[in-house]
N, CA, C and O atoms as CSV, one atom per row, in Angstrom:
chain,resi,resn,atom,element,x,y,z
A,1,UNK,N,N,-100.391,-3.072,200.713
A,1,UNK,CA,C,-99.817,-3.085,199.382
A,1,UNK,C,C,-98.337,-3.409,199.504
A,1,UNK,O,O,-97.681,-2.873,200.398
A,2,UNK,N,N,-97.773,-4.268,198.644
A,2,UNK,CA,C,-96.408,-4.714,198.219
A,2,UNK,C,C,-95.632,-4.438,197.310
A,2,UNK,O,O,-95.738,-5.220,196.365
A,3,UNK,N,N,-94.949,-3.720,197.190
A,3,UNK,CA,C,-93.968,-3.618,195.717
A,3,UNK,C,C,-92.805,-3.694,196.424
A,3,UNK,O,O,-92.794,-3.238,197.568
A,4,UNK,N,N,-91.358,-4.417,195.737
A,4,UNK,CA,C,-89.989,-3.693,195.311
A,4,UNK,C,C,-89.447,-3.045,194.445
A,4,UNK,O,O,-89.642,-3.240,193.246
A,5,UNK,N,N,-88.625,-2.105,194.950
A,5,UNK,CA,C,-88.622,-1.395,194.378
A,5,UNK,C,C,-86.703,-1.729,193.655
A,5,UNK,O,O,-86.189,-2.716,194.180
A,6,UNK,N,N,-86.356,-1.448,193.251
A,6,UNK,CA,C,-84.545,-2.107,192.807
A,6,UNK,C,C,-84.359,-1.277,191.722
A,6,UNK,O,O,-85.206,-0.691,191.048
A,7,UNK,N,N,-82.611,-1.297,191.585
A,7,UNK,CA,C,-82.098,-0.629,190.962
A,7,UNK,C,C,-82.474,-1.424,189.201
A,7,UNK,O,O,-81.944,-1.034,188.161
A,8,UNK,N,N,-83.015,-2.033,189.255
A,8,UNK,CA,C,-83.158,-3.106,188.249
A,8,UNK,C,C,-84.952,-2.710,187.375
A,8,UNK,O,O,-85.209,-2.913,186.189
A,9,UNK,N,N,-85.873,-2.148,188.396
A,9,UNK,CA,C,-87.313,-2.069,188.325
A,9,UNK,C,C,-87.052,-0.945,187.894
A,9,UNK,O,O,-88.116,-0.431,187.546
A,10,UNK,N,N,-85.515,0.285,187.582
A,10,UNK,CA,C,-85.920,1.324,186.993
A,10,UNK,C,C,-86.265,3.032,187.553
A,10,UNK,O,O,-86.483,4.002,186.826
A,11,UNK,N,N,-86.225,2.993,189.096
A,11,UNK,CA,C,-86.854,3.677,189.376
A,11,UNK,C,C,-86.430,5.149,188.680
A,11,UNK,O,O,-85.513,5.083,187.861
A,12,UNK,N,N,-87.077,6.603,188.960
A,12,UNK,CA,C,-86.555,7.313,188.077
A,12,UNK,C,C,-87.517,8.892,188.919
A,12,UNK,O,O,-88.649,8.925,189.402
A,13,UNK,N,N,-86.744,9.711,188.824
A,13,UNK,CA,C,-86.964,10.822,189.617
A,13,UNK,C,C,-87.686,11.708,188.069
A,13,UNK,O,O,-87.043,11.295,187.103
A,14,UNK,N,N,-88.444,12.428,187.749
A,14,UNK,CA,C,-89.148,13.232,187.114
A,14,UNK,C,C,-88.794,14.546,186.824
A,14,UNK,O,O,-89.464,15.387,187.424
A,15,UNK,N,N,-87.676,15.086,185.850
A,15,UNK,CA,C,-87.579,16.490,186.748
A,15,UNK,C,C,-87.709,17.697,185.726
A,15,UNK,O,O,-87.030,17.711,184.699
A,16,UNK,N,N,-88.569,18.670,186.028
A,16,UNK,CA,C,-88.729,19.269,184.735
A,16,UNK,C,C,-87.919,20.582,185.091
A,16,UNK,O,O,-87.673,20.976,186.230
A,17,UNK,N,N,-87.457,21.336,183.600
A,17,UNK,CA,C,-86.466,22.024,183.218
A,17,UNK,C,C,-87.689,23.453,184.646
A,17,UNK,O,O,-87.045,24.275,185.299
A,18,UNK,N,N,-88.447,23.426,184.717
A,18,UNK,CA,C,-89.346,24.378,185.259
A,18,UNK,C,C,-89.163,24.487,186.811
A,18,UNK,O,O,-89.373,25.558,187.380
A,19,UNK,N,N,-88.794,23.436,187.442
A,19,UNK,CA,C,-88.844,23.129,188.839
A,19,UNK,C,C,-88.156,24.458,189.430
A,19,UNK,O,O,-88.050,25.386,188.629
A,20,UNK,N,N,-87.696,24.651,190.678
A,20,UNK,CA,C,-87.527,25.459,191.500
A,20,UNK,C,C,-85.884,25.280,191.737
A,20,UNK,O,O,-85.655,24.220,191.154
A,21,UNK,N,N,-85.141,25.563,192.062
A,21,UNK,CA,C,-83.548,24.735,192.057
A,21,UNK,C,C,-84.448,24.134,193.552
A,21,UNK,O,O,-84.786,22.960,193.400
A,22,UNK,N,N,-84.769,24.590,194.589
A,22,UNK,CA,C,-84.646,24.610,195.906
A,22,UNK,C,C,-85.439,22.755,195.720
A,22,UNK,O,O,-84.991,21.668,196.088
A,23,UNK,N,N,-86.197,22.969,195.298
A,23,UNK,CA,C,-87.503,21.780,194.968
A,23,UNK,C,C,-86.558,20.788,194.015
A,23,UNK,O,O,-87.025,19.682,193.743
A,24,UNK,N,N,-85.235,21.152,193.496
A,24,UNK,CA,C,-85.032,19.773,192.838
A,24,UNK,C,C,-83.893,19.482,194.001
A,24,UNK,O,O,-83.536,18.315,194.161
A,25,UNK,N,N,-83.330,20.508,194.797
A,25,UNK,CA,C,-82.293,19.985,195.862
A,25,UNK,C,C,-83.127,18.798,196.957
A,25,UNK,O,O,-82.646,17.697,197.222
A,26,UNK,N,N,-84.562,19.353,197.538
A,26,UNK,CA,C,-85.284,18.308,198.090
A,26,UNK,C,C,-85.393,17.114,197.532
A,26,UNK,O,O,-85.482,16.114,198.244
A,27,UNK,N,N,-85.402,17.038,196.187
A,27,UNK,CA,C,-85.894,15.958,195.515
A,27,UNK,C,C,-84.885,15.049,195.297
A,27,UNK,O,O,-85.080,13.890,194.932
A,28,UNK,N,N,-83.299,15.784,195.616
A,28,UNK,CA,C,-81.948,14.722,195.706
A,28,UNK,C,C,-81.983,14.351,196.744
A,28,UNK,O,O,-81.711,13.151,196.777
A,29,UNK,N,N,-82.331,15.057,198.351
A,29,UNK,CA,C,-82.636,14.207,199.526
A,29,UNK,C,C,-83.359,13.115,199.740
A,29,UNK,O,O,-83.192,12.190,200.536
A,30,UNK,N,N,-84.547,13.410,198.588
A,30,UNK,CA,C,-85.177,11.918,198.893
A,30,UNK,C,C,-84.970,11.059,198.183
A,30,UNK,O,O,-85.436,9.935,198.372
A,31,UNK,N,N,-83.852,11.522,196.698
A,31,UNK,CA,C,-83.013,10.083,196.300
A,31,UNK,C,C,-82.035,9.610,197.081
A,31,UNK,O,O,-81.649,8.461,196.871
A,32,UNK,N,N,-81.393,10.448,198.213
A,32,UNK,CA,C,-80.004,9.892,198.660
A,32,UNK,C,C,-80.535,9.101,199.736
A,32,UNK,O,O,-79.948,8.114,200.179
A,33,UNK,N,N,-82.095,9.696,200.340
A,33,UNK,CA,C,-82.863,8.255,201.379
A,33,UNK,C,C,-82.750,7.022,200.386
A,33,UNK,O,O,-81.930,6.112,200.269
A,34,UNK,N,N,-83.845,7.349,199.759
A,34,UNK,CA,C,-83.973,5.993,198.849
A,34,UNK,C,C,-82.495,4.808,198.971
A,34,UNK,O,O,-82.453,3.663,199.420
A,35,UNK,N,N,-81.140,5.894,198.212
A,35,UNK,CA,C,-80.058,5.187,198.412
A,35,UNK,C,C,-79.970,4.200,199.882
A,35,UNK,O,O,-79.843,2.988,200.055
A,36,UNK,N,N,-80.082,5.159,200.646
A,36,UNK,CA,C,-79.802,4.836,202.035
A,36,UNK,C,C,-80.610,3.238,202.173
A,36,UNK,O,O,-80.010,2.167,202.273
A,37,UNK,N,N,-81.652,3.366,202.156
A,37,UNK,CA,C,-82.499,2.431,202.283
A,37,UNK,C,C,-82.658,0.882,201.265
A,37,UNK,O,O,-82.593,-0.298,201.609
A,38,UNK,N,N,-82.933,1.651,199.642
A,38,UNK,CA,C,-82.616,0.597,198.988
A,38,UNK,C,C,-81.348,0.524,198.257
A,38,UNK,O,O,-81.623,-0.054,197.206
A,39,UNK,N,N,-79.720,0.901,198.277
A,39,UNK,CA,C,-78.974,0.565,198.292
A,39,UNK,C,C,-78.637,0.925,196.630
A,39,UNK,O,O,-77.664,0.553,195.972
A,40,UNK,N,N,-79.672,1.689,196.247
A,40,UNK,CA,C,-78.991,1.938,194.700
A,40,UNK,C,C,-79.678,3.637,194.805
A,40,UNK,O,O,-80.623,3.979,195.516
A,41,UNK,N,N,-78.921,4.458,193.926
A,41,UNK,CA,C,-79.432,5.936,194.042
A,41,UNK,C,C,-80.115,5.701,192.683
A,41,UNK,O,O,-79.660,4.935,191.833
A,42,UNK,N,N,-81.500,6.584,192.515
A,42,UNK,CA,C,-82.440,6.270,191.991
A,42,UNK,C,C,-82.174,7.652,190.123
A,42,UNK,O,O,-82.122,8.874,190.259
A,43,UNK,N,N,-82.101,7.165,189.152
A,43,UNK,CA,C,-82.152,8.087,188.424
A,43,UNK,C,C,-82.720,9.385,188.233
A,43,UNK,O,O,-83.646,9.497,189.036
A,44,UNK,N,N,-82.580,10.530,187.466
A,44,UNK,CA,C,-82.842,11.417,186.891
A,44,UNK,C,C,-83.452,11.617,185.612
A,44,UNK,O,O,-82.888,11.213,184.595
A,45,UNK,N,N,-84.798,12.335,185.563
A,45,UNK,CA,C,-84.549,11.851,183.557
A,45,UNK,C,C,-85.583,13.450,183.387
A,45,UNK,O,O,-86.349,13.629,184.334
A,46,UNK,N,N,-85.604,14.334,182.476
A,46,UNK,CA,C,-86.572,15.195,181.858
A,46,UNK,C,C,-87.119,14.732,180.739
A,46,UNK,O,O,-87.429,15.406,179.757
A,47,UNK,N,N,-87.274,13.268,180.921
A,47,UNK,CA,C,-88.005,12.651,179.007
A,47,UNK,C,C,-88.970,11.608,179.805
A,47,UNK,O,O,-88.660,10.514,180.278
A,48,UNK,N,N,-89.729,12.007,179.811
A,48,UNK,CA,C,-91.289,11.003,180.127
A,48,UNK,C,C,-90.699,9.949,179.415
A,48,UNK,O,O,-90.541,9.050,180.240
A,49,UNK,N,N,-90.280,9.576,178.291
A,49,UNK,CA,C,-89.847,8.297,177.702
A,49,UNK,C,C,-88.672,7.641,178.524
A,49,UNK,O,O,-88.259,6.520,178.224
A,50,UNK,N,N,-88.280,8.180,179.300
A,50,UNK,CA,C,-87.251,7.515,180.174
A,50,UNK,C,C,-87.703,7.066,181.901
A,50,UNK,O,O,-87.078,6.636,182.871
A,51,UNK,N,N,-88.730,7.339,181.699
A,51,UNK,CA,C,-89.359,7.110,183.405
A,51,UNK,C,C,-89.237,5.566,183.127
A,51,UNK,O,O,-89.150,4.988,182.044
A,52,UNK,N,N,-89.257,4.981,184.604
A,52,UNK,CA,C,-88.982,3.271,184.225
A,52,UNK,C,C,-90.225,3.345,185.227
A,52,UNK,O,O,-90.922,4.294,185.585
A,53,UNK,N,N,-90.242,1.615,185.629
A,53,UNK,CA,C,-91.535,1.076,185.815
A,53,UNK,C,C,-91.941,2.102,187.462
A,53,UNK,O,O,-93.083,2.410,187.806
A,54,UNK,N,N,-90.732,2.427,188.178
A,54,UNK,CA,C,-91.453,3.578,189.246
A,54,UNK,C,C,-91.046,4.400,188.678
A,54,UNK,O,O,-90.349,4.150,187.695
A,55,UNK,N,N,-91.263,5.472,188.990
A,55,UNK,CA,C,-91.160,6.822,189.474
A,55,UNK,C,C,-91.917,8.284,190.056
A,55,UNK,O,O,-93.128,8.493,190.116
A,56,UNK,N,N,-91.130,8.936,190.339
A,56,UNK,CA,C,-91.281,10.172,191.061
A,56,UNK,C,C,-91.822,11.426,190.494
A,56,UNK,O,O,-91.126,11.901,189.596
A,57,UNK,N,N,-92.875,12.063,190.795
A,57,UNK,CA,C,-92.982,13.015,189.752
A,57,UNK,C,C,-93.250,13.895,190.467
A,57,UNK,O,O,-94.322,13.888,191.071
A,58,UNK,N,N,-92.198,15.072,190.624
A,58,UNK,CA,C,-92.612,16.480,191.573
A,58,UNK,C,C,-92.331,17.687,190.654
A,58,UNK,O,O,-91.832,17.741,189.530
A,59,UNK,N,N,-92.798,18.618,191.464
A,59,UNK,CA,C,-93.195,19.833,190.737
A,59,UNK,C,C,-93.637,20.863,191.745
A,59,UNK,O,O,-93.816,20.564,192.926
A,60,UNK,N,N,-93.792,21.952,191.319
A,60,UNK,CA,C,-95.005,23.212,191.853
A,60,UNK,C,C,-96.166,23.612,191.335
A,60,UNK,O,O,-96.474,23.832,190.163
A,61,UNK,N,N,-96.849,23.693,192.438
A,61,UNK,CA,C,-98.362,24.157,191.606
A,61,UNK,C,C,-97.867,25.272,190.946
A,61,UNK,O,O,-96.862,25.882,191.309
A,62,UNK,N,N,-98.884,25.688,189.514
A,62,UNK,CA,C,-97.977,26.862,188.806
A,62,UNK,C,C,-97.046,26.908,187.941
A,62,UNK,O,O,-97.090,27.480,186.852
A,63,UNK,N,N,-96.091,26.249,188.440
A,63,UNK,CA,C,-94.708,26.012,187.485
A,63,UNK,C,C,-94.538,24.844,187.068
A,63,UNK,O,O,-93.428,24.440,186.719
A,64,UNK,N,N,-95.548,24.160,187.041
A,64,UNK,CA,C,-94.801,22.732,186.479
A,64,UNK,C,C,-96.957,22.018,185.303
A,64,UNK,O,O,-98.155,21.853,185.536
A,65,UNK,N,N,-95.999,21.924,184.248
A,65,UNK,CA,C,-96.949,21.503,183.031
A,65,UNK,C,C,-97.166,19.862,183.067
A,65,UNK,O,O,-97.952,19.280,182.320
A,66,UNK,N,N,-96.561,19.391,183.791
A,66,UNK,CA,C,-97.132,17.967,184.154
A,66,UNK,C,C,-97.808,17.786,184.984
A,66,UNK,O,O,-98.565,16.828,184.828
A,67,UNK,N,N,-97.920,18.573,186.294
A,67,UNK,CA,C,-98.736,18.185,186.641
A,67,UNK,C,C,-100.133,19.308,186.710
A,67,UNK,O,O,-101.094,19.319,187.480
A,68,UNK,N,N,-99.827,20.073,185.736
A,68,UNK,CA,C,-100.956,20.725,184.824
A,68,UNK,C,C,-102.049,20.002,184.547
A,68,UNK,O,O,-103.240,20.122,184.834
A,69,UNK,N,N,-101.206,18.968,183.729
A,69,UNK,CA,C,-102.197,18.057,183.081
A,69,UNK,C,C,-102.215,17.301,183.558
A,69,UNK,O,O,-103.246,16.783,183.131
A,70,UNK,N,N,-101.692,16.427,184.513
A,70,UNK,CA,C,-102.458,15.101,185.897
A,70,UNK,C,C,-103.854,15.864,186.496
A,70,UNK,O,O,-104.880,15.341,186.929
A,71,UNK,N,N,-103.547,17.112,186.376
A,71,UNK,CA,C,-104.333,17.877,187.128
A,71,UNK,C,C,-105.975,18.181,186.209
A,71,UNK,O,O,-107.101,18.414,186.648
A,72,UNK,N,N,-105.560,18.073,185.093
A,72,UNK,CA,C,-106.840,18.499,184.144
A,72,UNK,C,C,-107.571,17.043,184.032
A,72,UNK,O,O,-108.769,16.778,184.129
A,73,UNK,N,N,-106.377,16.128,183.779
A,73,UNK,CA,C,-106.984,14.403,183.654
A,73,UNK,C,C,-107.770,13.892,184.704
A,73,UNK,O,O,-108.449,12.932,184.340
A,74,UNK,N,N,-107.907,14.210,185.883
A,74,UNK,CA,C,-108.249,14.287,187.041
A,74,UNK,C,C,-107.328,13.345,187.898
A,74,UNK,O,O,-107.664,12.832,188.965
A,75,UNK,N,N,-106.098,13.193,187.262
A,75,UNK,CA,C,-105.560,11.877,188.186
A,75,UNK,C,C,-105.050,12.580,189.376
A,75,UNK,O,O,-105.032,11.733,190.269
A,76,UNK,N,N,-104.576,13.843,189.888
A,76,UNK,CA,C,-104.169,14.294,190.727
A,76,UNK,C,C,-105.530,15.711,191.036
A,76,UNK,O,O,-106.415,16.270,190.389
A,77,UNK,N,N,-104.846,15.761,192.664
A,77,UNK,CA,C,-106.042,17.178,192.777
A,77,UNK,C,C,-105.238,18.197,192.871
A,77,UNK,O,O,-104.971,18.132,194.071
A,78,UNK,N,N,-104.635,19.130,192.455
A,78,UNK,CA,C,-103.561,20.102,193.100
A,78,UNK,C,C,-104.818,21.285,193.841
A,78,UNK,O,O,-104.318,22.401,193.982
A,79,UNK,N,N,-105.895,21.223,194.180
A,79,UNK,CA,C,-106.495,22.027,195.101
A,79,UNK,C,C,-106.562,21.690,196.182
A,79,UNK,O,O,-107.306,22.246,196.990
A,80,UNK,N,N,-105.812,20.707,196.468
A,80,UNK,CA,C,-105.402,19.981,197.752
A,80,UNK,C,C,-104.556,21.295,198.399
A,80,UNK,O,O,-104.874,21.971,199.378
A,81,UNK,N,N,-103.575,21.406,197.675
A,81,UNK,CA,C,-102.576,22.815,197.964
A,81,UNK,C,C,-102.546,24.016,197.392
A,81,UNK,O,O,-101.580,24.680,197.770
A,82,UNK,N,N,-103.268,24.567,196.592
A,82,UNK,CA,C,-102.923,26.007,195.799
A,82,UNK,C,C,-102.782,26.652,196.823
A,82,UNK,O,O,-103.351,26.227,197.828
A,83,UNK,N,N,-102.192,27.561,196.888
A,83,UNK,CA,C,-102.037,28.902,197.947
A,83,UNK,C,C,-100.998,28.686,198.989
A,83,UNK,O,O,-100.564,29.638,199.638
A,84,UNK,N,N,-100.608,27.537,199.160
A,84,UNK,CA,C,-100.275,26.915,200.436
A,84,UNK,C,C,-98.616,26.891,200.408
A,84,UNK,O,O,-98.052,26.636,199.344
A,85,UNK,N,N,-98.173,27.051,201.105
A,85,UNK,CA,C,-96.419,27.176,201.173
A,85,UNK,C,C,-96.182,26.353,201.745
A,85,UNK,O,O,-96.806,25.937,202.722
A,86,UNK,N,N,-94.815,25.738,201.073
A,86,UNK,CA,C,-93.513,24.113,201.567
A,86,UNK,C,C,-94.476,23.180,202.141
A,86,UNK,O,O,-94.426,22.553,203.199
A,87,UNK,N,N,-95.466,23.221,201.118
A,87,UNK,CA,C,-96.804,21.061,201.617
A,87,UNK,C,C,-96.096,20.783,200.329
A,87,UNK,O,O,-95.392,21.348,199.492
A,88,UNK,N,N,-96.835,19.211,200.691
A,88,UNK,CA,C,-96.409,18.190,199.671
A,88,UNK,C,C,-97.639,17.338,199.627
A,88,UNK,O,O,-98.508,17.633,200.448
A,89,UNK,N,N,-97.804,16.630,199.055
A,89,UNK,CA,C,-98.711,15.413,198.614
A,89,UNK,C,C,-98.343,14.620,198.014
A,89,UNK,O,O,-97.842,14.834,196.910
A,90,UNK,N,N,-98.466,13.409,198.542
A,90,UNK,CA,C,-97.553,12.111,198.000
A,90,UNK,C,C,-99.105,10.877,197.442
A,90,UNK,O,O,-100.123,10.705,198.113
A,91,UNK,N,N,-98.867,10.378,196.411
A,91,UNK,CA,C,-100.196,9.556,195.956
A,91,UNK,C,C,-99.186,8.730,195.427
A,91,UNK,O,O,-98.028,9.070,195.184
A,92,UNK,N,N,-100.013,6.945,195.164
A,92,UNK,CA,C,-99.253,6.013,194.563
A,92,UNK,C,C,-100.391,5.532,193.838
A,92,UNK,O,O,-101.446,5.096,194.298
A,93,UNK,N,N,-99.994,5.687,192.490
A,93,UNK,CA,C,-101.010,4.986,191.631
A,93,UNK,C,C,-100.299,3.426,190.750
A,93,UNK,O,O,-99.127,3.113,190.541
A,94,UNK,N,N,-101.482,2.785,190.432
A,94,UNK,CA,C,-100.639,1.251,190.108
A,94,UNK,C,C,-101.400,1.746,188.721
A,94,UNK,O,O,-102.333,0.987,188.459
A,95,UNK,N,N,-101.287,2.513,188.040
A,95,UNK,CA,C,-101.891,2.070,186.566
A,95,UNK,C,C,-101.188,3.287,185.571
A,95,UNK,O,O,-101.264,4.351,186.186
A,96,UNK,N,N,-100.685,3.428,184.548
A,96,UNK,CA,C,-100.166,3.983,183.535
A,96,UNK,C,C,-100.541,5.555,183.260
A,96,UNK,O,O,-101.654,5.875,182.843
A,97,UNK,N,N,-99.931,6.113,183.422
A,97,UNK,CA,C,-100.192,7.637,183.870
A,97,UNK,C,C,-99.515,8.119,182.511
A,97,UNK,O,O,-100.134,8.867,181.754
A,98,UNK,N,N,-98.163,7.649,182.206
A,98,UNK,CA,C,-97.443,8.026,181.067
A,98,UNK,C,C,-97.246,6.755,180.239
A,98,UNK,O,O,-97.008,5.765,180.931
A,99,UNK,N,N,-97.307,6.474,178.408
A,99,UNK,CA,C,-97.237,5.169,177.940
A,99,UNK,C,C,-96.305,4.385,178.505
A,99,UNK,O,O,-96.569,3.188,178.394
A,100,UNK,N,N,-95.048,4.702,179.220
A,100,UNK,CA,C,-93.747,4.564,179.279
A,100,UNK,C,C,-93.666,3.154,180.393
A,100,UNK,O,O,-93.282,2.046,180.019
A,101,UNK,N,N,-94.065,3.436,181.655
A,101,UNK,CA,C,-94.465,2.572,181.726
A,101,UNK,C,C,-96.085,2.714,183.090
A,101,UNK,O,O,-97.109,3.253,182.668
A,102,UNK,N,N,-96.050,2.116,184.766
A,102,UNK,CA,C,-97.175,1.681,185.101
A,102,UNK,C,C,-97.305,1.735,186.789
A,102,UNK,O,O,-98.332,1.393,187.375
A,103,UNK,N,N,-96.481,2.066,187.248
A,103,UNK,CA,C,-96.329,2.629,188.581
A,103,UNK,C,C,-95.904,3.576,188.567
A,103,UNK,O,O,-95.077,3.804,187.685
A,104,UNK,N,N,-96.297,4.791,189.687
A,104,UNK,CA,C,-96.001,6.083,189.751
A,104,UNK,C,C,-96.439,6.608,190.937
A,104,UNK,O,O,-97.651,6.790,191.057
A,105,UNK,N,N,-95.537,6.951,192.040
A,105,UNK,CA,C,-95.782,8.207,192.923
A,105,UNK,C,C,-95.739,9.204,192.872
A,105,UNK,O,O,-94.557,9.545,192.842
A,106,UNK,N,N,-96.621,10.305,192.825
A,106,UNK,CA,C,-96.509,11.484,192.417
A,106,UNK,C,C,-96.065,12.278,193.698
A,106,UNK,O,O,-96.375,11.808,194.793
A,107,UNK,N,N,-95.365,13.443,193.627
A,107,UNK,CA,C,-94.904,14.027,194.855
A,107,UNK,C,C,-95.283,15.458,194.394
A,107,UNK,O,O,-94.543,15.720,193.446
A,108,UNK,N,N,-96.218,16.629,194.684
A,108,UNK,CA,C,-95.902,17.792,194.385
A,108,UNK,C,C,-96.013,18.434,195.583
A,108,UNK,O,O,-96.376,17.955,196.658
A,109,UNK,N,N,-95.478,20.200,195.181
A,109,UNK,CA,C,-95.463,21.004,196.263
A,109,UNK,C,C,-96.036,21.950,196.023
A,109,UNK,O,O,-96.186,22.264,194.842
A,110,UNK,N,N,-96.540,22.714,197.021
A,110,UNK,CA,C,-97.213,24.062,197.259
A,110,UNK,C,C,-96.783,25.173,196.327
A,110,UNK,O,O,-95.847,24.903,195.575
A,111,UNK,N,N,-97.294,26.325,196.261
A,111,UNK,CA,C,-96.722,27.207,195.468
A,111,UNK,C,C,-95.545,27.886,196.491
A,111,UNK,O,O,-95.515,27.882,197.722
A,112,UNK,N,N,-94.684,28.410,195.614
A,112,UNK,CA,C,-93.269,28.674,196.611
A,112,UNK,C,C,-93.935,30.258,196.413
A,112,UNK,O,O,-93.388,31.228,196.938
C-alpha cells in the first residue's frame, strides 16, 4: 500500500476532551516523529468536522466515546485489549469512518 501523507493532505491528530493527559503526551511524540520524518507537525482538532483526509484517532478503552462507537460499528475490535495495560493497536482503513473525510489510522490503548 501507498499513500502520502503532507502537510497539505491535512493530516490531523483526534483528541478527545476524555483522553488521559499521559495518552495525549504520547500522542505529541508521535506527532513530533511524524514532524521528524515528514517535515510538517501534524494538527490537533476535538471536532470530527475538522479531521482532514488522514488522521489519528486514539483513546482508552473505557474512556473514550469514539471509539465506543468504532467499537459497536464493528470497524474496530477493542477486545483485542480490554484488561490489558500500555498496548496499542494501530489499523489503517481507506474508507470513511467519519463524513469528514476517508483515510484513517486508528491508534488506541489499553485500559490505564
Amino acid at each position: 500500500m501507498n499513500f502520502i501523507v503532507g502537510a497539505e493532505k491535512g493530516l490531523a491528530f483526534y483528541q478527545e476532551e476524555t483522553a488521559f493527559t499521559v495518552v495525549n503526551k504520547i500522542a505529541d511524540k508521535v506527532r513530533k516523529d511524524v514532524q521528524l520524518v515528514a517535515g510538517f507537525m501534524a494538527e490537533i482538532t476535538q471536532s470530527r468536522v475538522d479531521l482532514g483526509m488522514y488522521s489519528v484517532i486514539y483513546g482508552t478503552v473505557g474512556r473514550s466515546p469514539v471509539l465506543d462507537e468504532l467499537n459497536e460499528k464493528g470497524i474496530i475490535d477493542l477486545s483485542l485489549i480490554e484488561g490489558k495495560r500500555e498496548v496499542y493497536v494501530a489499523r489503517f482503513t481507506a474508507y470513511s469512518i467519519f463524513p469528514s473525510a476517508w483515510g484513517y489510522l486508528h491508534w488506541w490503548t489499553g485500559q490505564m
